[in-house]
C-alpha positions as MATLAB code, in Angstrom:
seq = 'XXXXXXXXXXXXXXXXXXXXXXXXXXXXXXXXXXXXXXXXXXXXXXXXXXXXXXXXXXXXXXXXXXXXXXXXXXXXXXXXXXXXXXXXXXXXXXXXXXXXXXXXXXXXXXXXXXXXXXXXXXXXXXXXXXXXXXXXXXXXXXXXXXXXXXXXXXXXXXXXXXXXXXXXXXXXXXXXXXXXXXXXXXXXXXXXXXXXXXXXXXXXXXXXXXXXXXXXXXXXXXXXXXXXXXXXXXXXXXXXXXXXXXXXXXXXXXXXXXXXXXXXXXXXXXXXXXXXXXXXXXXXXXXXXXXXXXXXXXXXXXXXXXXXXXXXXXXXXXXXXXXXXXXXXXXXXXXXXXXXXXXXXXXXXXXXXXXXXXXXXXXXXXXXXXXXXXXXXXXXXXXXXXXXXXXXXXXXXXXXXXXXXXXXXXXXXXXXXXXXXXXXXXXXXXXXX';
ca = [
       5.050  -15.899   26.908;
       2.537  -14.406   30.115;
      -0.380  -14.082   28.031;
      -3.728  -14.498   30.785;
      -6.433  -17.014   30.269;
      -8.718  -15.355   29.369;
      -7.065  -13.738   26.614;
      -6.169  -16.943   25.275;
      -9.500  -18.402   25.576;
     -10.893  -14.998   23.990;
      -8.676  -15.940   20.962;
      -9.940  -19.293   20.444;
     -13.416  -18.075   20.695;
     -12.716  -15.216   17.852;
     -10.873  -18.489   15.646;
     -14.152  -20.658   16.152;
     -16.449  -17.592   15.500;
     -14.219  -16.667   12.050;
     -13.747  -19.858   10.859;
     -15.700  -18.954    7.362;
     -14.038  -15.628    7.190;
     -10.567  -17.534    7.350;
     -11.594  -19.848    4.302;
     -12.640  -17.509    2.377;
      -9.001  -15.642    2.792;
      -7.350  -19.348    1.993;
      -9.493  -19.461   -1.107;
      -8.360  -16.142   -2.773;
      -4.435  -16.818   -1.232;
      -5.035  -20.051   -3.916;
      -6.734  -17.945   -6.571;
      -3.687  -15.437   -6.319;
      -1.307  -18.183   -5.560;
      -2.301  -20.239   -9.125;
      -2.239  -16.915  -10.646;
       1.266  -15.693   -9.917;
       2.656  -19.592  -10.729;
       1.088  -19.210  -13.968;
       2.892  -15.741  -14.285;
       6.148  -17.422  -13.489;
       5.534  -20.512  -15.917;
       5.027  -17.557  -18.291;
       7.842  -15.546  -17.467;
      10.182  -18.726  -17.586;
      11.435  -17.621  -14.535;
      14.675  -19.685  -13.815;
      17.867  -20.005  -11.538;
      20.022  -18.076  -14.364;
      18.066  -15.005  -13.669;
      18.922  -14.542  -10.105;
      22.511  -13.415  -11.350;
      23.715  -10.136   -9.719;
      25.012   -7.283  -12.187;
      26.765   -3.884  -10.983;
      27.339   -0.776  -12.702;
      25.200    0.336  -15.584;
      23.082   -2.948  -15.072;
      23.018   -3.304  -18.880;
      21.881   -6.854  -19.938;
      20.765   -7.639  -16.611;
      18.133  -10.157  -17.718;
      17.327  -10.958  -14.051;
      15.967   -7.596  -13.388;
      14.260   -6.992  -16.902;
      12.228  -10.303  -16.381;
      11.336   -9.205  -12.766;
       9.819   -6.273  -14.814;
       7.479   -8.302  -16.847;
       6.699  -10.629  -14.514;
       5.767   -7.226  -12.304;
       3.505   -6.527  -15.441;
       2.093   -9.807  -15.681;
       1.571  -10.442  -11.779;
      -0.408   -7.387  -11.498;
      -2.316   -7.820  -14.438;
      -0.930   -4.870  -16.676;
       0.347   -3.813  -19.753;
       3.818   -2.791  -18.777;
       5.491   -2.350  -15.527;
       8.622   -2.197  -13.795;
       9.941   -3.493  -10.241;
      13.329   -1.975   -8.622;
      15.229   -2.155   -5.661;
      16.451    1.280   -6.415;
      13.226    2.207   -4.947;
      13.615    3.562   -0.976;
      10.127    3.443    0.330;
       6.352    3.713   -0.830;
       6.482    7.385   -0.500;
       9.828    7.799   -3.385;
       8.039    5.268   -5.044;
       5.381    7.494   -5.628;
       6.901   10.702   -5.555;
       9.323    8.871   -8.363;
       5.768    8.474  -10.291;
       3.826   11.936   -9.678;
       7.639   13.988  -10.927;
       7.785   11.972  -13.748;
       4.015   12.406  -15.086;
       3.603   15.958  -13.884;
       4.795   18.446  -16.234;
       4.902   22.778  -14.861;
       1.024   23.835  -14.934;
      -0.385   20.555  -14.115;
      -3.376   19.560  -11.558;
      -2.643   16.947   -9.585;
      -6.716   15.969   -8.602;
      -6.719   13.428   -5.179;
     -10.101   12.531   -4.924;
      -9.177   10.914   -1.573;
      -8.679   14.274    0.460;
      -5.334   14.914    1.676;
      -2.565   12.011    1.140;
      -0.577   10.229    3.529;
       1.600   12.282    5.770;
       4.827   11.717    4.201;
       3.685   12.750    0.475;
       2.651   16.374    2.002;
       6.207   17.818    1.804;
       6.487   16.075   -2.091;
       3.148   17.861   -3.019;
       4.369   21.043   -1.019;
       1.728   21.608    1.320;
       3.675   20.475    4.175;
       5.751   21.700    6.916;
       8.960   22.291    4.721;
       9.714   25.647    3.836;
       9.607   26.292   -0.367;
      12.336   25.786   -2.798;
      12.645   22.201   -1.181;
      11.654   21.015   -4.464;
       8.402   20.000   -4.225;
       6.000   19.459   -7.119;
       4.562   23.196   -5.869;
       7.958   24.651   -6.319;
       7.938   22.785  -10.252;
       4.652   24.811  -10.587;
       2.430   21.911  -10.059;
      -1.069   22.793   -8.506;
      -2.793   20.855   -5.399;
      -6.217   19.994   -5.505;
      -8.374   17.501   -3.425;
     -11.773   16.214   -3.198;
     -12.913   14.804    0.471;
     -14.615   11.730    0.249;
     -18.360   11.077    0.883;
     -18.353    9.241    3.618;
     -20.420    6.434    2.288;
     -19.056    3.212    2.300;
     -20.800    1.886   -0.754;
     -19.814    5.282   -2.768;
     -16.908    6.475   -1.032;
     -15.162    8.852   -3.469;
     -17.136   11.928   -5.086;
     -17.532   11.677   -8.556;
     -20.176   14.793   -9.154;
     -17.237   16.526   -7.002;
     -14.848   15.162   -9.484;
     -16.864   16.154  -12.398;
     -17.266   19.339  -11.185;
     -12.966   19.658  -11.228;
     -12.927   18.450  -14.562;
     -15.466   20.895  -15.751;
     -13.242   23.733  -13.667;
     -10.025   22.868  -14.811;
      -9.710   21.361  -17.952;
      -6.965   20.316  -19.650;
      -4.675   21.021  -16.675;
      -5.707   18.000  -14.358;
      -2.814   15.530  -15.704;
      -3.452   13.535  -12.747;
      -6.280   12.128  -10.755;
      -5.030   10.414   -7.758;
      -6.470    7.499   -5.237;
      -4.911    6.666   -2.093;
      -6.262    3.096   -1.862;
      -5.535    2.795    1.738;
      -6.637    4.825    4.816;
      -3.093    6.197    5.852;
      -3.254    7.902    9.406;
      -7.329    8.600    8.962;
     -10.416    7.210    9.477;
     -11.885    6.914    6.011;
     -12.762    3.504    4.614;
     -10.103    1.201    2.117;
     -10.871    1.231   -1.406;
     -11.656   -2.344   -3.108;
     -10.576   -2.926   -6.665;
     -13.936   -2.343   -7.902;
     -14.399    1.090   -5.900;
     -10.765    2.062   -8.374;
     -12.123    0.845  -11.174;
     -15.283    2.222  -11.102;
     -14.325    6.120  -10.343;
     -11.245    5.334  -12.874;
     -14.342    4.657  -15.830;
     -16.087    7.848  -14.638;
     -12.781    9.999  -14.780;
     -12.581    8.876  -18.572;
     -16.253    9.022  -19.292;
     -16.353   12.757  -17.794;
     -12.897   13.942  -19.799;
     -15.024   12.256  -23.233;
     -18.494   14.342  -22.248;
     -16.484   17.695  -21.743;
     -13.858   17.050  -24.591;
     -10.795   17.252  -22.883;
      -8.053   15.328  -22.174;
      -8.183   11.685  -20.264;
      -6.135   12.393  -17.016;
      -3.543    9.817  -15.648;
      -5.602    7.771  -13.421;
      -3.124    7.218  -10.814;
      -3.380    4.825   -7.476;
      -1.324    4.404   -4.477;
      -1.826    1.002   -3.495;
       0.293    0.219   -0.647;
      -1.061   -2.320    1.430;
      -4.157   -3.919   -0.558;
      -2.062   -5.481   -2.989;
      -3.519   -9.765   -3.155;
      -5.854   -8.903   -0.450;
      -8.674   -9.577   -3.077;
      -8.042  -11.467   -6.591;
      -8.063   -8.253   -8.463;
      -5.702   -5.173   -8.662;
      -7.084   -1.828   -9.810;
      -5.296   -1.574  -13.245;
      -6.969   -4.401  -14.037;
      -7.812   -4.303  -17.863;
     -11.306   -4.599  -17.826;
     -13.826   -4.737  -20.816;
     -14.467   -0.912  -22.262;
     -17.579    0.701  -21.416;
     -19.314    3.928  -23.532;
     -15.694    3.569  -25.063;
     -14.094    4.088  -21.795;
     -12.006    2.391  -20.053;
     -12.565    0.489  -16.359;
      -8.923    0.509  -15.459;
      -6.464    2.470  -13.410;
      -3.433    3.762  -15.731;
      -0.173    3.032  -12.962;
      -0.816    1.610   -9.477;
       2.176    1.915   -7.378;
       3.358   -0.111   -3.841;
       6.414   -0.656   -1.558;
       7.796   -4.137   -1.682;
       8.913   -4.173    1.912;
       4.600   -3.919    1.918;
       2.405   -6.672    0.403;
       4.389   -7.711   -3.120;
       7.335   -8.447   -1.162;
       6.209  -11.073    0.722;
       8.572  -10.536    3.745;
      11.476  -11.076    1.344;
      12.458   -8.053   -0.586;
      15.414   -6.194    1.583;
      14.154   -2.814   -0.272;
      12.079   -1.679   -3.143;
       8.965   -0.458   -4.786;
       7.002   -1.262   -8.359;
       5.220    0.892  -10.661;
       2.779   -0.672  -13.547;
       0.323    0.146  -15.434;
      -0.212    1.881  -19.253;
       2.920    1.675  -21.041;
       3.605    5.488  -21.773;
       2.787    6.265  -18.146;
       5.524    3.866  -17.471;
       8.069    4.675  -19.333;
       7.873    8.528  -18.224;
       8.184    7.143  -14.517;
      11.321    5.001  -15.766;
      12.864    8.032  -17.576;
      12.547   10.073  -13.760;
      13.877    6.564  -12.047;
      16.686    7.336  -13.691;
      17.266    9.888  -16.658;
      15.578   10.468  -20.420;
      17.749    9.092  -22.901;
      18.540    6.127  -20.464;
      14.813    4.878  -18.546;
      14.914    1.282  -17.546;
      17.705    0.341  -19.525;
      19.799    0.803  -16.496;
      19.583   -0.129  -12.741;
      21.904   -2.592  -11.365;
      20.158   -5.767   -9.725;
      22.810   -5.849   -6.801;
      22.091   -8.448   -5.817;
      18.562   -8.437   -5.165;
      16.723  -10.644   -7.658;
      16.808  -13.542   -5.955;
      14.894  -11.797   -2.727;
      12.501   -9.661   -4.954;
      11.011  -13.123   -7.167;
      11.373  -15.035   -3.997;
       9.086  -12.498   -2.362;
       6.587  -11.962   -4.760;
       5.819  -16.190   -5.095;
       5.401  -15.810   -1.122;
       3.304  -12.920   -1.174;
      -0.138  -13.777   -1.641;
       0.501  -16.606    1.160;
       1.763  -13.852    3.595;
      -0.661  -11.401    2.729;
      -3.263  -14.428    4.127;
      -1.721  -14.436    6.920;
      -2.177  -10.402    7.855;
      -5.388  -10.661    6.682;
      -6.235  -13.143    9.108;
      -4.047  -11.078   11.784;
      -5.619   -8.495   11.167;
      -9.435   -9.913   11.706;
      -8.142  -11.344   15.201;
      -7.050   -8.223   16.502;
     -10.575   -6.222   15.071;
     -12.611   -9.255   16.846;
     -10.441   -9.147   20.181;
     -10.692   -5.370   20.789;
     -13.949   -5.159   19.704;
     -15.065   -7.457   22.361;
     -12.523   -5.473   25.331;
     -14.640   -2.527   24.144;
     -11.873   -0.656   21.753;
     -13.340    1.113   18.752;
     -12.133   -0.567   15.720;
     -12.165   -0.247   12.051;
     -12.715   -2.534   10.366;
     -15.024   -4.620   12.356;
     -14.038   -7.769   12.564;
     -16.855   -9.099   10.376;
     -16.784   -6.679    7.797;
     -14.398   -7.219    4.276;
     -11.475   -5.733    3.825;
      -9.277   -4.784    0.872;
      -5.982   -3.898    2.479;
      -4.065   -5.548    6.222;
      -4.442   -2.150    7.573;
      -6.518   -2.283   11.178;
      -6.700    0.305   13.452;
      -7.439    0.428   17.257;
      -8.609    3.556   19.028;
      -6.580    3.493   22.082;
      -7.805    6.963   23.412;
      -5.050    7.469   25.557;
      -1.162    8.170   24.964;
      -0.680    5.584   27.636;
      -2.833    3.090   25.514;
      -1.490    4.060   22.382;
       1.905    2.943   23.732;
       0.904    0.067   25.549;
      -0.832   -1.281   22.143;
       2.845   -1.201   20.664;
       4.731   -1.908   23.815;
       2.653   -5.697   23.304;
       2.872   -5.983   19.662;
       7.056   -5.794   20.067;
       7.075   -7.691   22.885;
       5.936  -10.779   20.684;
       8.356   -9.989   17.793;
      11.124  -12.112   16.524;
      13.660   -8.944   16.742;
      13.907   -6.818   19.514;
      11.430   -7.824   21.728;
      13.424   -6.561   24.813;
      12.885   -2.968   23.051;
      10.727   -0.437   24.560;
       8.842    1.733   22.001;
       8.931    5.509   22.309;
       7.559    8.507   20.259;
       9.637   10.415   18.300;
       9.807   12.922   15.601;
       9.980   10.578   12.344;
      11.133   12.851    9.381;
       8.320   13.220    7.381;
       5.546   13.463    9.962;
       3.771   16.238   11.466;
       3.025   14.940   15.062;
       5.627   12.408   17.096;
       4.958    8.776   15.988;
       5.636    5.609   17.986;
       6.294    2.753   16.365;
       6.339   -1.349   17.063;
       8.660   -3.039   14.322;
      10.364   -5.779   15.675;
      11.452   -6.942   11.759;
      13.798   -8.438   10.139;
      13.624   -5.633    7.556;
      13.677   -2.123    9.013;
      10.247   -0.414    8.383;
       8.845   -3.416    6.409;
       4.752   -3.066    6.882;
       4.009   -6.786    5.966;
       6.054   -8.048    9.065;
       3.717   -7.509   12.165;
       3.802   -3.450   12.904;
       1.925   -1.020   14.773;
       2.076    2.752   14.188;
       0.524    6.020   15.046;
       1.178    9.640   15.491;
       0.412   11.088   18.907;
      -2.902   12.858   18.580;
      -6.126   11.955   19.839;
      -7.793    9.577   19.645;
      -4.328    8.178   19.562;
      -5.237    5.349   17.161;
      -2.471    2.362   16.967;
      -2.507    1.602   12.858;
      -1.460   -2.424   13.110;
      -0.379   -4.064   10.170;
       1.139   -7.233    8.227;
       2.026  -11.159   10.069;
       4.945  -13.065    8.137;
       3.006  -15.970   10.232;
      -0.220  -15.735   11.438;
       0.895  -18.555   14.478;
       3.390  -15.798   15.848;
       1.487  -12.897   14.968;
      -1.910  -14.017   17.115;
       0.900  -14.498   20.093;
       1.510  -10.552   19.427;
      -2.599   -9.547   19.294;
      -2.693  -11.733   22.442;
      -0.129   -9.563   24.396;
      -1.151   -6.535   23.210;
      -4.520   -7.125   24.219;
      -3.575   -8.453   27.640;
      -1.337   -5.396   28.544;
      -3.314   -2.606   27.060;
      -6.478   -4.304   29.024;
      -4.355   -3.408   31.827;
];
């Protein structure tokens, strides 16, 4: 691979300078590693259960464990993990349909969600009667955040909903992750923490206790805690998130799972997102493995090993464009609860030479050229590097970004952090250009 000198010797330096921050990712890959063993041993997790069913799925055992251990991994009451699942974005939309009833608030305290939710919400491009939750009679609200990193979301602003709205705020909604904006990643605690105020507030002004709901694509085993983690109670309130959803071609899957998505959290907030996976009168009952079992256990024993190795990706490529003078967030020193890190390319040209790099490097299609386009779902034309062995899967080295200034490449994931340092190293030396 052409990669300069200098870049190469500007990656050793960055390896020397992070040695610490590297061991301290090892050390909570181990904590989460133990964990999800013990999950397994638990579980009794065995050869028998990677059986394929068809059909109905009835007395698929296979896929009922995987639903448990789902549970169990995440630290949760009750849970469920599917292949029936196309993407983050039905995961969730699967989630918000089956919680939200006609009248309902649905209260992000995030601002506005990621791109491809706006048309499920119905404040995107696509014309009514699309059936979005706005066309079910479900009301949009949001709160922006503060802008603090220590207190990032607004919780007098979300008292002050509350206090406006009642009874009709069903849901309160985190998006753990940036998405396409600029806005810090929520840790664990940052969840937890506004999830105890949403409760405490709903007690003080005697209504009631909204669904405390997080999308948690791409911070899943990036720390040794997940936000529905059942915490002690406070004032009587709990310190938990209710249901936490994620795509398994993301995080969970480890680089394994073909296809899928997992929702867990308080068991009647589960079961009402099972009933709208598939039908009331039916819920998880049904749902035919196809297959997939093997791939979706296999992934999740691999995961918090992978997700190491993005995390340490993704503090080469902050430290690397730092230093070549790119603006970069997260720095490469600061911590970081999801893989996410983004690189202000302030060009189109740089935009696209960031990705034209990071698939040059890639196991599959490296020969490819990357070019905008308009990906359904999206506002403004988004190029994409995904050189993957599963199409679209986040935790395999990607870069994204939608073609508006300051044209920010969104870089994520690193099956292996040996080929995915090759990748920061190209992209750096072309876009340096």
């Amino acid at each position: 691979m052409k990669i300069s000198q200098q870049i190469r010797d500007l990656c050793r330096q960055a390896e020397r300078d992070m040695a610490d921050i590297y061991a301290d990712i090892d050390r909570i890959s181990e904590e989460n590693t133990e964990h999800v063993l013990d999950c397994f041993r638990e579980c009794e997790v065995s050869e028998a259960l990677f059986a394929a069913s068809t059909g109905y799925g009835y007395g698929d055992r296979g896929r009922d464990m995987i639903d448990e251990l789902s549970a169990k991994v995440f630290r949760a009451p009750a849970g469920f993990m599917r292949p029936s699942f196309m993407s983050g974005t039905h995961t969730i939309a699967v989630a918000l349909f089956g919680i939200l009833r006609p009248g309902d608030i649905l209260l992000s305290i995030t601002g506005t969600p990621y791109d491809t939710l706006l048309d499920v919400i119905g404040i995107g491009t696509a014309p009514a009667g699309e059936g979005s939750l706005k066309d079910f009679g479900v009301q949009f609200e949001k709160i922006e955040m503060t802008g603090d990193k220590n207190q990032p979301m607004d919780m007098a602003g979300l008292k002050a909903a509350l206090e406006k709205f009642g009874n009709r705020v069903k849901v309160v909604y985190v998006q753990r992750s940036k998405g396409y904006a600029s806005r810090p990643t929520l840790t664990s605690a940052q969840i937890t923490e506004a999830a105890y105020h949403s409760a405490k507030f709903a007690a003080e002004l005697g209504i009631n206790k909204p669904v405390f709901m997080v999308d948690n694509c791409y911070g899943e085993f990036t720390e040794t805690t997940e936000p529905c983690y059942v915490s002690p109670w406070i004032d009587g309130n709990h310190k938990a998130a209710d249901i936490i959803i994620g795509s398994l071609i993301k995080n969970p899957g480890g680089g394994m799972a073909d296809i899928g998505g997992y929702i867990v959290g308080e068991p009647e907030a589960v079961r009402l997102c099972g009933n709208r996976l598939s039908c009331p009168g039916v819920g998880l009952d049904v749902g035919a493995s196809l297959g997939q079992n093997r791939n979706l256990i296999k992934g999740l024993f691999y995961a918090p090993h992978t997700v190491a190795q993005a995390m340490k990706t993704a503090h080469l490529a902050a430290y690397m464009f730092d230093y070549l003078g790119f603006n970069v967030s997260p720095k490469w020193f600061e911590r970081r609860a999801d893989i996410v890190q983004t690189v202000e390319c302030a060009t189109p040209e740089g935009l696209s030479a960031f990705c034209l790099g990071i698939q040059s490097a890639s196991p599959i299609d490296a020969h490819v050229v990357p070019e905008a386009w308009e990906m359904p779902g999206y506002a403004d034309p988004v190029i994409m590097a995904a050189g993957a062995f599963t199409g679209g899967s986040s935790i395999e080295l990607s870069a994204d970004g939608p073609m508006r200034p300051p044209y920010t490449a969104f870089m994520q994931g690193g099956l292996t952090y040996e080929s995915a340092r090759l990748a920061i190293m190209a992209a750096a030396d072309r876009i340096k250009r």
